[in-house]
C-alpha positions as CSV (number, residue, x, y, z in Angstrom):
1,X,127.0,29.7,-120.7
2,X,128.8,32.1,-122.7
3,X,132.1,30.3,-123.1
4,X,130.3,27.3,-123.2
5,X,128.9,28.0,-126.8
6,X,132.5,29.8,-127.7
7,X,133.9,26.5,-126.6
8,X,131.8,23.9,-128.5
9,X,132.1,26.2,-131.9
10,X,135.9,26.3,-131.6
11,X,135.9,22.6,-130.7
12,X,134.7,22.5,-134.0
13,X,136.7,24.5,-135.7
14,X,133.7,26.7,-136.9
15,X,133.9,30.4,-137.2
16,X,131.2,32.9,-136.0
17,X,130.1,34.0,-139.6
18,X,129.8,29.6,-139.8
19,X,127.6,29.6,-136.7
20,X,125.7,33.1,-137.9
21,X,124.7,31.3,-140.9
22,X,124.0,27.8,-139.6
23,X,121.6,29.9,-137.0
24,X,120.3,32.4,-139.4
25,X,121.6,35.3,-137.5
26,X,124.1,37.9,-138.3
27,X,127.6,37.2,-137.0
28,X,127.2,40.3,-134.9
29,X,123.9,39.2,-133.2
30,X,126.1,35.6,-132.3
31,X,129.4,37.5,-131.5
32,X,127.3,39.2,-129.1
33,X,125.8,35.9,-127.7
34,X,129.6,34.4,-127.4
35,X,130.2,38.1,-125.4
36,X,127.1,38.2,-123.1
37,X,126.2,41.3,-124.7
38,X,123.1,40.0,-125.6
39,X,121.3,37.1,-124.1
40,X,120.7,34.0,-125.8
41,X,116.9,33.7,-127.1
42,X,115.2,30.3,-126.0
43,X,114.6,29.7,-130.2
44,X,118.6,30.3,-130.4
45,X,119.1,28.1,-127.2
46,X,116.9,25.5,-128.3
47,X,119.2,25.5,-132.1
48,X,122.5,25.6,-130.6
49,X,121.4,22.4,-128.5
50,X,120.3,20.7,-131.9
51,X,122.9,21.7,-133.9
52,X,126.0,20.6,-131.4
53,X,123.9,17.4,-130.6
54,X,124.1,18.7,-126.9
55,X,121.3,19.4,-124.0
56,X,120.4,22.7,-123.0
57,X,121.2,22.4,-119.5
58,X,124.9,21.8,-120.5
59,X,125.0,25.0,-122.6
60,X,123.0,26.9,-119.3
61,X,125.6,25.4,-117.1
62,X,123.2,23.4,-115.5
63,X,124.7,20.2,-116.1
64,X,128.6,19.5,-117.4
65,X,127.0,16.5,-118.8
66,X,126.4,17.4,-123.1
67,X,124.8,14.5,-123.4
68,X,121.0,14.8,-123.6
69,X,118.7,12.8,-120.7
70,X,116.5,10.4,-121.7
């Protein structure tokens, strides 16, 4: 899951102060998500999935499918 959200910010050419902000979290606290220093919060989870447009079973490695089941 880790690289997962690494993955879709670079695929985006965002940086991890860009993500910090758009999540309201310090770029340390998301560094340390991108790491697996720290796990992901379900609040966090649940705005990474809304901001990429993506499920959260894809970012949980649950799925490889981003696209969100209706």
């Amino acid at each position: 899951m880790y690289r997962r959200i690494r993955d879709l910010r670079e695929d985006r050419d965002l940086t991890q102060k860009q993500m910090a902000k758009a999540l309201n979290c310090s770029q340390q606290a998301y560094s340390n998500y991108e790491l697996g220093q720290r796990d992901i919060p379900t609040d966090m989870l649940i705005k990474l999935a809304l901001f990429y447009n993506v499920s959260t079973d894809y970012i949980l490695g649950i799925s490889d499918n981003p696209k969100i089941q209706k």
